[in-house]
PDB file of N, H, CA, C and O in Angstrom:
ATOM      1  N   UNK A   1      23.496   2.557  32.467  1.00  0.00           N
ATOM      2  CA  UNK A   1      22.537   1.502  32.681  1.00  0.00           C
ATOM      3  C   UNK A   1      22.243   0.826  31.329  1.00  0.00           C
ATOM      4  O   UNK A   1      21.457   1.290  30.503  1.00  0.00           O
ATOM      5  N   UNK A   2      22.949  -0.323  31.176  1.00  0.00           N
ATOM      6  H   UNK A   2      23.587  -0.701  31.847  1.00  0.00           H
ATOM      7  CA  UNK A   2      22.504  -1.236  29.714  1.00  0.00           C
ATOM      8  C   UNK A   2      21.029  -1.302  29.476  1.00  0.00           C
ATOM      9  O   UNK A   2      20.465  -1.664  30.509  1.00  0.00           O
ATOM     10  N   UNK A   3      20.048  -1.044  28.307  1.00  0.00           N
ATOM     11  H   UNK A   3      20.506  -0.751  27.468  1.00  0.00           H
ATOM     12  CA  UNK A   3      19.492  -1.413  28.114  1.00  0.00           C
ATOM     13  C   UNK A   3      18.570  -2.736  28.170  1.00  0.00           C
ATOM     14  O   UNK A   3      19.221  -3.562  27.529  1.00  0.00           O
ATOM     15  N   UNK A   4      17.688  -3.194  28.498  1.00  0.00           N
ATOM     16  H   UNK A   4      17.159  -2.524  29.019  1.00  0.00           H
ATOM     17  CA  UNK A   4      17.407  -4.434  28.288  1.00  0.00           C
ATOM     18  C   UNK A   4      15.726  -4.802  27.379  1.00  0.00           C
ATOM     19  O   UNK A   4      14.613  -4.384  27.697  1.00  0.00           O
ATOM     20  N   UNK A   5      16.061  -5.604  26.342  1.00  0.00           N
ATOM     21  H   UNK A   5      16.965  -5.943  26.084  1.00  0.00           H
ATOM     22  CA  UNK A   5      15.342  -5.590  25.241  1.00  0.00           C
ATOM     23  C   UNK A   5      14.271  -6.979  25.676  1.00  0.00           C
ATOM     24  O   UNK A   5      14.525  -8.183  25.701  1.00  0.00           O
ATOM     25  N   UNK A   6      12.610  -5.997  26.088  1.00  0.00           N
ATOM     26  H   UNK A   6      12.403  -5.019  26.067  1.00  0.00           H
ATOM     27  CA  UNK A   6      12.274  -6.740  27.026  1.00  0.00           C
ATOM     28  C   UNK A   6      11.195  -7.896  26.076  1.00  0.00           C
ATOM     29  O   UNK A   6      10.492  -8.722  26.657  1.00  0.00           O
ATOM     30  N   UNK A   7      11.243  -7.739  24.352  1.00  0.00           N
ATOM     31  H   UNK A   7      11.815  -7.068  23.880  1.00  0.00           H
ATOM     32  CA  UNK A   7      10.618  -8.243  23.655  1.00  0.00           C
ATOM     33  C   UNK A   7      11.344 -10.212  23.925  1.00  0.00           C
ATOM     34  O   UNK A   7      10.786 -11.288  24.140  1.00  0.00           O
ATOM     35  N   UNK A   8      12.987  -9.722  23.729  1.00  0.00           N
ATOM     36  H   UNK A   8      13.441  -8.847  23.554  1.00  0.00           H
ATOM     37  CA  UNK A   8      13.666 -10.819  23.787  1.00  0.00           C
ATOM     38  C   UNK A   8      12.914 -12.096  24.087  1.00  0.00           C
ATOM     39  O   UNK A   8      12.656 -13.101  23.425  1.00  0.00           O
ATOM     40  N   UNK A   9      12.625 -11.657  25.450  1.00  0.00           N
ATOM     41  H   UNK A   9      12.835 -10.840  25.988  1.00  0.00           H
ATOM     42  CA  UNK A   9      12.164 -12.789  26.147  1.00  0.00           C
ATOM     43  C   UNK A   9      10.761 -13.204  25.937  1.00  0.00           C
ATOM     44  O   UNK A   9      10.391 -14.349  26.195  1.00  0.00           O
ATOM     45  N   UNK A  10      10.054 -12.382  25.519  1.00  0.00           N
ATOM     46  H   UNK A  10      10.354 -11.452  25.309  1.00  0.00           H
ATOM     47  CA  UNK A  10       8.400 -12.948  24.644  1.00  0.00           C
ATOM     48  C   UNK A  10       8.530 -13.800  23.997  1.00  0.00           C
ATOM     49  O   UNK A  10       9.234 -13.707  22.991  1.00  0.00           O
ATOM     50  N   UNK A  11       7.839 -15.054  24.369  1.00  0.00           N
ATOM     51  H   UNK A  11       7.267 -15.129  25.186  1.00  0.00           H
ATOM     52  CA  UNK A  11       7.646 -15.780  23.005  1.00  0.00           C
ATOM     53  C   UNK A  11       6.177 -16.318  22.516  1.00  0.00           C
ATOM     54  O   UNK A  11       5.396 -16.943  23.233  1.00  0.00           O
ATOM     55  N   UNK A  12       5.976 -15.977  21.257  1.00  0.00           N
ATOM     56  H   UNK A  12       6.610 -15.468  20.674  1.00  0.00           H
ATOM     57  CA  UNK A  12       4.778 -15.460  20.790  1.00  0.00           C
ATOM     58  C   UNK A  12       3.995 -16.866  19.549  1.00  0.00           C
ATOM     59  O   UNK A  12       4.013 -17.078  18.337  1.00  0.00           O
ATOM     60  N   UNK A  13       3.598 -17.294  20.359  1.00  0.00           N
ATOM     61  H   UNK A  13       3.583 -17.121  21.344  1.00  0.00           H
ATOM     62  CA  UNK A  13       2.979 -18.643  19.001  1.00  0.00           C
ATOM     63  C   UNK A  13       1.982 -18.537  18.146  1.00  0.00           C
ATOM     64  O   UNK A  13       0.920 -18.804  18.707  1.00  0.00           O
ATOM     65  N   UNK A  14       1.837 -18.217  16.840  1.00  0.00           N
ATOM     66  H   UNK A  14       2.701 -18.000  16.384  1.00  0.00           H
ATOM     67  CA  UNK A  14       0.951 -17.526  16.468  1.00  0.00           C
ATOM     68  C   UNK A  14       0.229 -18.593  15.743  1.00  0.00           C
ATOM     69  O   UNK A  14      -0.684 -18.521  14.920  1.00  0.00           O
ATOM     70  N   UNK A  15       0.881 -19.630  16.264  1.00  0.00           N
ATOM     71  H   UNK A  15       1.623 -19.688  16.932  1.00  0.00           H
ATOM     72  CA  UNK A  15      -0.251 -21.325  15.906  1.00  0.00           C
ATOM     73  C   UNK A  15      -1.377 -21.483  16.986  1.00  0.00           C
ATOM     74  O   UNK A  15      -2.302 -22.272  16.791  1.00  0.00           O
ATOM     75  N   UNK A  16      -1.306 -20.835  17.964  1.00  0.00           N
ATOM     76  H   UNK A  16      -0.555 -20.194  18.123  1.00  0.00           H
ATOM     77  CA  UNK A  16      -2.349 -20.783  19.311  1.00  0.00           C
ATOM     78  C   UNK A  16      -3.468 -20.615  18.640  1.00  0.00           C
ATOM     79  O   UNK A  16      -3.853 -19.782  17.819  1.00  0.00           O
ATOM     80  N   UNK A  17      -4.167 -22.050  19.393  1.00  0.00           N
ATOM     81  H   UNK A  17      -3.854 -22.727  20.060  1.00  0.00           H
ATOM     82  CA  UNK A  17      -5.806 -21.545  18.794  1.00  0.00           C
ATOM     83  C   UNK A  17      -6.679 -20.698  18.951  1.00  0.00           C
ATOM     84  O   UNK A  17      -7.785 -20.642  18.415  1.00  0.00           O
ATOM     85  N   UNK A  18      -6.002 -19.707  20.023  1.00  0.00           N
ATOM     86  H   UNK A  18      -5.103 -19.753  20.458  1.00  0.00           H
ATOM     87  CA  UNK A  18      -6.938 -18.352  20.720  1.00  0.00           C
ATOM     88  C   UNK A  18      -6.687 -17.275  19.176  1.00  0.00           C
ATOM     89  O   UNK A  18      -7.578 -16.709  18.544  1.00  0.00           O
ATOM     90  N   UNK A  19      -5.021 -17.257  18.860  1.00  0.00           N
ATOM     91  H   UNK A  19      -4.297 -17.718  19.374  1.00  0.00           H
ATOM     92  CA  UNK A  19      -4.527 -16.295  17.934  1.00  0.00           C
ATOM     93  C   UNK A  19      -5.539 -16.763  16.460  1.00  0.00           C
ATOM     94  O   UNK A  19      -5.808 -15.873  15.653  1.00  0.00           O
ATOM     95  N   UNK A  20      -5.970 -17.989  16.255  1.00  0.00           N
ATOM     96  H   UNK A  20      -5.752 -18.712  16.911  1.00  0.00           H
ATOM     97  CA  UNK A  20      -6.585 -18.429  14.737  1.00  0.00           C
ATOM     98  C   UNK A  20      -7.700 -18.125  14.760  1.00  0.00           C
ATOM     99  O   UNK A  20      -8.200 -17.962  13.647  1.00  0.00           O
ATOM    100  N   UNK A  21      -8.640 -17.899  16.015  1.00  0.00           N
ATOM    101  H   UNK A  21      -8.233 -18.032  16.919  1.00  0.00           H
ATOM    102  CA  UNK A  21     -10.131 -17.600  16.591  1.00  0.00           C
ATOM    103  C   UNK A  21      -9.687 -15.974  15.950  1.00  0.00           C
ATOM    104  O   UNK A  21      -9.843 -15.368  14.890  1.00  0.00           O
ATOM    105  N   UNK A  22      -8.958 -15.678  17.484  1.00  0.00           N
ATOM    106  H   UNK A  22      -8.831 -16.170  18.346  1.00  0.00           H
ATOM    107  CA  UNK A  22      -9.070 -13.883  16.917  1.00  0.00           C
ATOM    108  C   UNK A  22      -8.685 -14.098  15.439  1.00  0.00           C
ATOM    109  O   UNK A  22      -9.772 -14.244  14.881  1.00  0.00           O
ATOM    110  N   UNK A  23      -7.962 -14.169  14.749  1.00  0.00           N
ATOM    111  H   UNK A  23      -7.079 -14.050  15.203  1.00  0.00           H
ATOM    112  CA  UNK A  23      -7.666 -13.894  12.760  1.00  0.00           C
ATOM    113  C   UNK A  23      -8.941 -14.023  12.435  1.00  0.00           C
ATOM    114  O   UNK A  23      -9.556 -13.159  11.811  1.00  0.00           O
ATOM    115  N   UNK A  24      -9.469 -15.182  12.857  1.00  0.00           N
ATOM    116  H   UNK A  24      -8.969 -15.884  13.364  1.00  0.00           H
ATOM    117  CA  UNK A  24     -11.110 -15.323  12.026  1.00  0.00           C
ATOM    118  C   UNK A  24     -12.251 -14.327  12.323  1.00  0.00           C
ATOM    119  O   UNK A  24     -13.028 -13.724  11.583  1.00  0.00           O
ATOM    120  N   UNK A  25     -12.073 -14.364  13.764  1.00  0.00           N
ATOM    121  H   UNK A  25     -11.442 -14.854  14.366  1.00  0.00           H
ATOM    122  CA  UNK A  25     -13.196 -12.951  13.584  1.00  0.00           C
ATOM    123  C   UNK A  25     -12.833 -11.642  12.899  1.00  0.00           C
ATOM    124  O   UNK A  25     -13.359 -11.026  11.972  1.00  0.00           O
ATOM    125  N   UNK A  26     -11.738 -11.412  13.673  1.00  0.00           N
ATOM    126  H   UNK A  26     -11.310 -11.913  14.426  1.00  0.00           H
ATOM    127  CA  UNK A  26     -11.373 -10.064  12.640  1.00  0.00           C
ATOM    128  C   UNK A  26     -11.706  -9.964  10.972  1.00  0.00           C
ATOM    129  O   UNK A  26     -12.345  -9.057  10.438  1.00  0.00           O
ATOM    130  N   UNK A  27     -11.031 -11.278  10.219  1.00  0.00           N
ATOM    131  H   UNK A  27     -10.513 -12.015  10.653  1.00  0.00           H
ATOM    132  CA  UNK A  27     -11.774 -11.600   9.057  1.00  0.00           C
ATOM    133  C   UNK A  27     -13.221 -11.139   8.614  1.00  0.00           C
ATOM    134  O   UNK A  27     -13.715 -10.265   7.901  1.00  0.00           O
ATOM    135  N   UNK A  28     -13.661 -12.243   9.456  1.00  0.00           N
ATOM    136  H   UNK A  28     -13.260 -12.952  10.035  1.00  0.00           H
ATOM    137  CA  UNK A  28     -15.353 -11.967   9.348  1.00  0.00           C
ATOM    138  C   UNK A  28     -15.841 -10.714   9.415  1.00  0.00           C
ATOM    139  O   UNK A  28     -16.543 -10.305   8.490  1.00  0.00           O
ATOM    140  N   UNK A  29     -15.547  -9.891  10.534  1.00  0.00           N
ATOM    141  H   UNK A  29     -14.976 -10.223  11.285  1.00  0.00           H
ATOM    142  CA  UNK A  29     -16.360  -8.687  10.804  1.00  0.00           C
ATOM    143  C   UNK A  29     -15.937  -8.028   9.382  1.00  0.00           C
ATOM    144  O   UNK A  29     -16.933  -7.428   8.981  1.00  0.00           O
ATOM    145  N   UNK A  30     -14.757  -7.875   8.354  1.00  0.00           N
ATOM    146  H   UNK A  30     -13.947  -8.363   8.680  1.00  0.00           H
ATOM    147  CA  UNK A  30     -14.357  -7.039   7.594  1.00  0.00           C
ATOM    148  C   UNK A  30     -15.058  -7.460   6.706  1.00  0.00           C
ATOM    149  O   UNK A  30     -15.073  -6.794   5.671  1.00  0.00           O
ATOM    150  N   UNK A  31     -15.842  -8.634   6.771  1.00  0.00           N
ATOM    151  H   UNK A  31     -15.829  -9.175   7.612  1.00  0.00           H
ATOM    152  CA  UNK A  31     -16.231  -9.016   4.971  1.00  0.00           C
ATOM    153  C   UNK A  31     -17.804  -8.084   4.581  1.00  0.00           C
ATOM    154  O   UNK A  31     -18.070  -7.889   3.395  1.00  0.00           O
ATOM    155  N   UNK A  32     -18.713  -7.588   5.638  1.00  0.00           N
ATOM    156  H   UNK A  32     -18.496  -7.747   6.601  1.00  0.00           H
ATOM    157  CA  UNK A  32     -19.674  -6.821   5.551  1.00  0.00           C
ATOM    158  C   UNK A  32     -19.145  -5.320   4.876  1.00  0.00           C
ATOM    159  O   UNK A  32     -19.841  -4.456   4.343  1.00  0.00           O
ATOM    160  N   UNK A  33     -17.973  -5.333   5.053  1.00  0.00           N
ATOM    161  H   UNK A  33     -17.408  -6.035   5.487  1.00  0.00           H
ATOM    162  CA  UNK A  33     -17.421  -3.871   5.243  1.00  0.00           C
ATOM    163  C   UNK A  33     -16.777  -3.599   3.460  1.00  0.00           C
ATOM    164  O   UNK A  33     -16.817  -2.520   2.870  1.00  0.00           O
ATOM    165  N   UNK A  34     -16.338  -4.629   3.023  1.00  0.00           N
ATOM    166  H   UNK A  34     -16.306  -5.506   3.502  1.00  0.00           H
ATOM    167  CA  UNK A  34     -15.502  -5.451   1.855  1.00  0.00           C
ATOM    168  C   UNK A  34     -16.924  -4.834   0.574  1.00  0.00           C
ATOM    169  O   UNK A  34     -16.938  -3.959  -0.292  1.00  0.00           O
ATOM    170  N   UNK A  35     -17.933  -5.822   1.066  1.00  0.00           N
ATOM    171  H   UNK A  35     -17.922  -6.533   1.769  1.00  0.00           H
ATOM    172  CA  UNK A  35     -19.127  -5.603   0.311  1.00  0.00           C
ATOM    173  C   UNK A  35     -19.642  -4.665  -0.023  1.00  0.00           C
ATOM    174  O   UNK A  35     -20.106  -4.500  -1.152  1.00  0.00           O
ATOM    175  N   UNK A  36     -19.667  -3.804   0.945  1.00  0.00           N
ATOM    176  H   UNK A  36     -19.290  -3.938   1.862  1.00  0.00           H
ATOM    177  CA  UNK A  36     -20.298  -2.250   1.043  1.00  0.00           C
ATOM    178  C   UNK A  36     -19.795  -1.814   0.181  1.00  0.00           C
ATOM    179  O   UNK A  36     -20.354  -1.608  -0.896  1.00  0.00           O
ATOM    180  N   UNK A  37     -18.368  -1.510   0.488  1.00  0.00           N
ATOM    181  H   UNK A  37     -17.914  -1.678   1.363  1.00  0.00           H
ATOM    182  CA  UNK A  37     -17.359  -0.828  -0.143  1.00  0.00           C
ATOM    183  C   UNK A  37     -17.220  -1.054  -1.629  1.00  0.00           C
ATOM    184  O   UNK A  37     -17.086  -0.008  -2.264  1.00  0.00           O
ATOM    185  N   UNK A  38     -17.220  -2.251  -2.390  1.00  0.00           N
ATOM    186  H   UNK A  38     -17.328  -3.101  -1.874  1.00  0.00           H
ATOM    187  CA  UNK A  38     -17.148  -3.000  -3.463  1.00  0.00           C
ATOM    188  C   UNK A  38     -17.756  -2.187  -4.315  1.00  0.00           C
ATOM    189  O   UNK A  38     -17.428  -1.613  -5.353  1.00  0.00           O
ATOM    190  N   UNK A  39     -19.322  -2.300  -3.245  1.00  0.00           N
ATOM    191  H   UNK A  39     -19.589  -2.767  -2.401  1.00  0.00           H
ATOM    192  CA  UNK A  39     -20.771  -2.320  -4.016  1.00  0.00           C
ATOM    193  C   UNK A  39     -20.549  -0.485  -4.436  1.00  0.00           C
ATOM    194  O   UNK A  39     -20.483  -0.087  -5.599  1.00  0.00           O
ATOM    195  N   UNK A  40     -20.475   0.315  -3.360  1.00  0.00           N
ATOM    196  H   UNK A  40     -20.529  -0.009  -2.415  1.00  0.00           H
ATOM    197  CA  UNK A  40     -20.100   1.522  -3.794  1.00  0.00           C
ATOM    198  C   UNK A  40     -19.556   1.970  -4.885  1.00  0.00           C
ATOM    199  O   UNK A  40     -20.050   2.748  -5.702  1.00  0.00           O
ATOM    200  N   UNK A  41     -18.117   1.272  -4.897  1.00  0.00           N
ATOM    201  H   UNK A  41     -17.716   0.640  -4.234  1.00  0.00           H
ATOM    202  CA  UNK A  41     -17.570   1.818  -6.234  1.00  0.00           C
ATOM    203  C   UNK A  41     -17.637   1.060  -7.294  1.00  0.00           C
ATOM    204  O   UNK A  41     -16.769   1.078  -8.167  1.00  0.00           O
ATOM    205  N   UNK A  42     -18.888   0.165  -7.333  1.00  0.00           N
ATOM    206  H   UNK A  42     -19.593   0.150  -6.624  1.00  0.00           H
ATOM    207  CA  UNK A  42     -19.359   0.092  -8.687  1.00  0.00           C
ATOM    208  C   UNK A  42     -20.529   1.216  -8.975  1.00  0.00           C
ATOM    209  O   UNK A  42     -20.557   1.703 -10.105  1.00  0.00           O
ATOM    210  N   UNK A  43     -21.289   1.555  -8.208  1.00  0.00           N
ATOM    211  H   UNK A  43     -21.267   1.160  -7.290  1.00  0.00           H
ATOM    212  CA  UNK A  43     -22.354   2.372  -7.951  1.00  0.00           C
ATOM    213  C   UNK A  43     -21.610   4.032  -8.750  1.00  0.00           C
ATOM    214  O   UNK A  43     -22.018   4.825  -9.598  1.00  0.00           O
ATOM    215  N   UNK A  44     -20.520   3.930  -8.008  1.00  0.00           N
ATOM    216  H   UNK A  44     -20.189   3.285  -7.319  1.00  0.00           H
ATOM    217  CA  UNK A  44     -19.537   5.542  -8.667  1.00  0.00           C
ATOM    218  C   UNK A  44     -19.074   4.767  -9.944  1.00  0.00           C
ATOM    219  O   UNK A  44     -20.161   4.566 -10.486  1.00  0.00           O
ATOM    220  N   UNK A  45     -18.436   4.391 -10.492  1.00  0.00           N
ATOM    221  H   UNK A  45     -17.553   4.554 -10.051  1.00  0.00           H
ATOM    222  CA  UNK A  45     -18.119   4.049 -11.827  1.00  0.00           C
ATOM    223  C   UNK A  45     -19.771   3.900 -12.459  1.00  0.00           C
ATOM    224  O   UNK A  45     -20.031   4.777 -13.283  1.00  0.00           O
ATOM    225  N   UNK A  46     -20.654   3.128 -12.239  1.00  0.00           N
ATOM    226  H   UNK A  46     -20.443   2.416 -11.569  1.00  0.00           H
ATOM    227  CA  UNK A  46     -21.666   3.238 -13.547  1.00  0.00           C
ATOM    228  C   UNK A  46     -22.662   4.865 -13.174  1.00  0.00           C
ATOM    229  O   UNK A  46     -23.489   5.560 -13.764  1.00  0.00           O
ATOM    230  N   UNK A  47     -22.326   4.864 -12.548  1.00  0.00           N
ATOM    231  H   UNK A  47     -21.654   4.299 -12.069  1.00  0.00           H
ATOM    232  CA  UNK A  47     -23.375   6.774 -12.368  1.00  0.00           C
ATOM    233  C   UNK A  47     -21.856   7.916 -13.163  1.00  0.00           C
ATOM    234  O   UNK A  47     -22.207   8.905 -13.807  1.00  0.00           O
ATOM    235  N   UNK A  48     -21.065   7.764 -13.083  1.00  0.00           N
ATOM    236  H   UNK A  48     -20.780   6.961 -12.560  1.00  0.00           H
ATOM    237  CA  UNK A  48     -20.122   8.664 -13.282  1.00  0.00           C
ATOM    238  C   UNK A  48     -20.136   8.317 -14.550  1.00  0.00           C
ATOM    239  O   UNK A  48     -20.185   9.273 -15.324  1.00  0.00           O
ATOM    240  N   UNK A  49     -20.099   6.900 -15.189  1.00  0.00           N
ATOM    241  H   UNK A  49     -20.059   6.124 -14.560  1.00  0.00           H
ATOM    242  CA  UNK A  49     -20.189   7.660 -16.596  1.00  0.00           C
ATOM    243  C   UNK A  49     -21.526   7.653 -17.545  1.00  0.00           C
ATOM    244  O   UNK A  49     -21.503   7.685 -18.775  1.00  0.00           O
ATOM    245  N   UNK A  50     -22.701   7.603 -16.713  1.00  0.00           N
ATOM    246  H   UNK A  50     -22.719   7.577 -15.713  1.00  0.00           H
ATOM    247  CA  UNK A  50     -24.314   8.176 -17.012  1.00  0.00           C
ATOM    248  C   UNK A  50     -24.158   9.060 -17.390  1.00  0.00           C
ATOM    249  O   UNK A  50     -24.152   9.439 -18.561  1.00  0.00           O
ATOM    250  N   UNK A  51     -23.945   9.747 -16.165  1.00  0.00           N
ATOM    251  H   UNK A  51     -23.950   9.439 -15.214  1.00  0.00           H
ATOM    252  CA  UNK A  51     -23.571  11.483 -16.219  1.00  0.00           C
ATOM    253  C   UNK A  51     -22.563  12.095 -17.234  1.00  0.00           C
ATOM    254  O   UNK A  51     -22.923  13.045 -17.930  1.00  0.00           O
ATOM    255  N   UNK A  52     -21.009  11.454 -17.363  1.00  0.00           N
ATOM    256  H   UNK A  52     -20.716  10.683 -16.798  1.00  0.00           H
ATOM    257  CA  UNK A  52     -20.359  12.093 -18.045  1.00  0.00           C
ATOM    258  C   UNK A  52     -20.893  12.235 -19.507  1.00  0.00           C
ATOM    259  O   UNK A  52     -20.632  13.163 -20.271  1.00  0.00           O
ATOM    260  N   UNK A  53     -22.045  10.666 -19.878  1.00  0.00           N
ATOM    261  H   UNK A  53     -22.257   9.912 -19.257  1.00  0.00           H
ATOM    262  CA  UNK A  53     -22.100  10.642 -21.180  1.00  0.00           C
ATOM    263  C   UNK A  53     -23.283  11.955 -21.489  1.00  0.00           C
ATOM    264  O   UNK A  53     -23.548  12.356 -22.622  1.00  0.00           O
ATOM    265  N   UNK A  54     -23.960  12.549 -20.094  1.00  0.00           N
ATOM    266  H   UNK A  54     -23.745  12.223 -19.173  1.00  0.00           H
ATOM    267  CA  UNK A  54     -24.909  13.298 -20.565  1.00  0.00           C
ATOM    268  C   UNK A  54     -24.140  15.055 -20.608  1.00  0.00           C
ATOM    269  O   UNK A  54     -24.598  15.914 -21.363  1.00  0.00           O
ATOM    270  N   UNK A  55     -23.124  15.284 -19.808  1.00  0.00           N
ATOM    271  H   UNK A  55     -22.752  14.587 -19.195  1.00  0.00           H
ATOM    272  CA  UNK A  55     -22.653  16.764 -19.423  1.00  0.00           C
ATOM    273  C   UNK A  55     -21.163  16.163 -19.739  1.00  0.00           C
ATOM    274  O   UNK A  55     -20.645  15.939 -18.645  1.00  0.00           O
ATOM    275  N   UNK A  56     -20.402  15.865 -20.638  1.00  0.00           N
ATOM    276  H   UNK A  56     -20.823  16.047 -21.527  1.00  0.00           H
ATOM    277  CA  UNK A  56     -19.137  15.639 -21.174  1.00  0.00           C
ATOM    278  C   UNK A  56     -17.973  16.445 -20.253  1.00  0.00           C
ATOM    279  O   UNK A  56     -17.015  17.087 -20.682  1.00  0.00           O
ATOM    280  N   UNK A  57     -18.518  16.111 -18.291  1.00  0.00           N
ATOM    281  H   UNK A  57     -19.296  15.590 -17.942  1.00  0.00           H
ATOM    282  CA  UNK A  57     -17.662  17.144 -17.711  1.00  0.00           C
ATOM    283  C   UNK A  57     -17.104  15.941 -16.565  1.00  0.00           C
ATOM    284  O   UNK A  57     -17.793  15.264 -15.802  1.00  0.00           O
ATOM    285  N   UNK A  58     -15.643  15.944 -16.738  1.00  0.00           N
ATOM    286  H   UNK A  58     -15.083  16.495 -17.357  1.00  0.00           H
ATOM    287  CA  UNK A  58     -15.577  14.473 -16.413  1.00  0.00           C
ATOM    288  C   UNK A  58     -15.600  14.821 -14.349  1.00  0.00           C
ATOM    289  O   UNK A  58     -15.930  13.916 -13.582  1.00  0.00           O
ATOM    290  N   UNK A  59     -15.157  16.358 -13.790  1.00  0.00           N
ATOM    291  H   UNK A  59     -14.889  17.092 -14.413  1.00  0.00           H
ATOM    292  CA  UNK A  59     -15.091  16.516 -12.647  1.00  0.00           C
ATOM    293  C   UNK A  59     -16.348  16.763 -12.099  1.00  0.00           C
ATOM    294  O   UNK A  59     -16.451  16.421 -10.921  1.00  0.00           O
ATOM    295  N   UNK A  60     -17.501  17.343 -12.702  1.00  0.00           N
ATOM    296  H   UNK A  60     -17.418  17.621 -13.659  1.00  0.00           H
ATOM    297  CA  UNK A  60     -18.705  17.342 -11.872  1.00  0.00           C
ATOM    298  C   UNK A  60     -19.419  15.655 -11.964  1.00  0.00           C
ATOM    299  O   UNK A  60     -20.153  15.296 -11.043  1.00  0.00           O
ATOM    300  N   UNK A  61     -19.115  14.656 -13.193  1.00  0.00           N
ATOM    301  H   UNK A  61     -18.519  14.947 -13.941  1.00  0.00           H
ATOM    302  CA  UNK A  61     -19.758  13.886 -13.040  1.00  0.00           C
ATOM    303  C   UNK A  61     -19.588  12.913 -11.954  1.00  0.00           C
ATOM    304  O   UNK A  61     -20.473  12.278 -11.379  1.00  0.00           O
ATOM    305  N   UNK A  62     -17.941  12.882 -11.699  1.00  0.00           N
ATOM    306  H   UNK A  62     -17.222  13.397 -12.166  1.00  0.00           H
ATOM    307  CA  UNK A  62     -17.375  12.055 -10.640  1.00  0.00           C
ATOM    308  C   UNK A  62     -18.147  12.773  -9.161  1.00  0.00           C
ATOM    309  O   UNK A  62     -18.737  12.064  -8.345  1.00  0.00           O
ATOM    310  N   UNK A  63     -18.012  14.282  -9.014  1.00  0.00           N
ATOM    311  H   UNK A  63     -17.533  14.858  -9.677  1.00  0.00           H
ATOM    312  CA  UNK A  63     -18.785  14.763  -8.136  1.00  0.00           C
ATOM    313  C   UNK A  63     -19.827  14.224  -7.766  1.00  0.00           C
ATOM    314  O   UNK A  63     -19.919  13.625  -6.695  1.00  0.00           O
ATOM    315  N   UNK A  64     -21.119  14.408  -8.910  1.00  0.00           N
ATOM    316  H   UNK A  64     -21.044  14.895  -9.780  1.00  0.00           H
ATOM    317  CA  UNK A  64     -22.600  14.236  -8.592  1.00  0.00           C
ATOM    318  C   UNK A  64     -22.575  12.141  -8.171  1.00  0.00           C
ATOM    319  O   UNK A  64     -23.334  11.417  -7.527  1.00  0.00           O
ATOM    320  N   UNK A  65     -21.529  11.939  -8.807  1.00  0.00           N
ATOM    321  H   UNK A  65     -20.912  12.527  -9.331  1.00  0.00           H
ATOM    322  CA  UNK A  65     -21.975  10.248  -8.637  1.00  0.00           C
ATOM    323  C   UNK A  65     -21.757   9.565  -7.778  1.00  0.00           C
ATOM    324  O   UNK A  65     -22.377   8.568  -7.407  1.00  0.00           O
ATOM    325  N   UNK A  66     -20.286  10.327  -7.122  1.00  0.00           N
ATOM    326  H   UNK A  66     -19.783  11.137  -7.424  1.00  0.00           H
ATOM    327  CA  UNK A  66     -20.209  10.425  -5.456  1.00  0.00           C
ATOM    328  C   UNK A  66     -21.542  10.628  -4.856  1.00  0.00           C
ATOM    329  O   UNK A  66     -22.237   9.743  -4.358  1.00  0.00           O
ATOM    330  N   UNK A  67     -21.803  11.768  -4.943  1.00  0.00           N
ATOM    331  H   UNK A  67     -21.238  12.487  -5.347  1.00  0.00           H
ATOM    332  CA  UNK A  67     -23.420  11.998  -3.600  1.00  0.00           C
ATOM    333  C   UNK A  67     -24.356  11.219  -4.111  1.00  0.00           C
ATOM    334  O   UNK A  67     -25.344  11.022  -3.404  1.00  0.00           O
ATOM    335  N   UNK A  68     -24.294  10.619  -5.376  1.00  0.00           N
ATOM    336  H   UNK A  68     -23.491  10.780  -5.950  1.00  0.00           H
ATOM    337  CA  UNK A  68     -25.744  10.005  -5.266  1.00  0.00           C
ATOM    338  C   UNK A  68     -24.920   8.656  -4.963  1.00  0.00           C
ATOM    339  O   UNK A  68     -25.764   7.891  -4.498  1.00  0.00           O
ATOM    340  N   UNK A  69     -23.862   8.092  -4.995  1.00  0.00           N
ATOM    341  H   UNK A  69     -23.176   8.714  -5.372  1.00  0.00           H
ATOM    342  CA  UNK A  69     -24.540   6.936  -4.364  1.00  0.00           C
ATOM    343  C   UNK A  69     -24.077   6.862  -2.895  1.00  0.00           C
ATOM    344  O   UNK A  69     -23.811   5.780  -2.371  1.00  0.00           O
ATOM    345  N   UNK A  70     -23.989   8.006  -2.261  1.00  0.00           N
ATOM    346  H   UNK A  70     -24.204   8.885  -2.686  1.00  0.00           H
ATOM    347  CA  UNK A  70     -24.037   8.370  -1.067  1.00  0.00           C
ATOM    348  C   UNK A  70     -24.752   8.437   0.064  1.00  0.00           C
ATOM    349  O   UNK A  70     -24.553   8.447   1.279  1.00  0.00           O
ATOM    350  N   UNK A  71     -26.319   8.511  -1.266  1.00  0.00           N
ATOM    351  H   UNK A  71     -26.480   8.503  -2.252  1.00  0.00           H
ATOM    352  CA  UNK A  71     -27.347   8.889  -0.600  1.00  0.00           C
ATOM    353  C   UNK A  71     -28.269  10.050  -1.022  1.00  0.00           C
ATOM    354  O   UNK A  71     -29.479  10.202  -1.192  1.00  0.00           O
ATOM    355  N   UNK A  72     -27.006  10.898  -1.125  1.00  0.00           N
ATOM    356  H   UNK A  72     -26.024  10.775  -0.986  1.00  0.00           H
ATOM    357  CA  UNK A  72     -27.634  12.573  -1.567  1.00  0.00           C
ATOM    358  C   UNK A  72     -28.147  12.412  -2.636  1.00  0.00           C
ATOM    359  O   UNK A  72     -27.654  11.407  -3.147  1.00  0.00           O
ATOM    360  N   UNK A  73     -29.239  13.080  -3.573  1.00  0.00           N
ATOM    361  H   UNK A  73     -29.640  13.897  -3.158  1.00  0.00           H
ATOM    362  CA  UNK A  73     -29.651  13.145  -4.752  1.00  0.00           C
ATOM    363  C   UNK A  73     -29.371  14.190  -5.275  1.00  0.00           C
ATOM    364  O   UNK A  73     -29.708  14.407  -6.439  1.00  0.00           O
TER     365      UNK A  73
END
């Protein structure tokens, strides 16, 4: 039984203004997410090296600067 390659026959316009709507939201929803994230690892880079400059220990400082800007204190 030949195969039949059932993509072949799809044809997929990805100029459709439904497909540029969905890209944009998807966009959008990620840019809250972008920020967070950003904001975090500036939060770990300036606490990590607070800390390192006070306990010259470069694996607990990355540790503690994780949980605090985690939340944890």
């Amino acid at each position: 039984m030949p195969k039949k390659n059932w993509l072949k026959n799809i044809m997929l316009n990805i100029h459709a203004p439904g497909t540029s709507f969905a890209l944009m939201v998807l966009a959008l929803t990620q840019v809250p997410v972008g920020i967070k994230n950003t904001a975090e690892i500036a939060c770990i880079g300036q606490a990590s090296n607070k800390i390192w400059k006070l306990e010259n220990n470069h694996a607990e400082a990355n540790m503690l600067a994780v949980q605090r800007c985690n939340g944890r204190k």
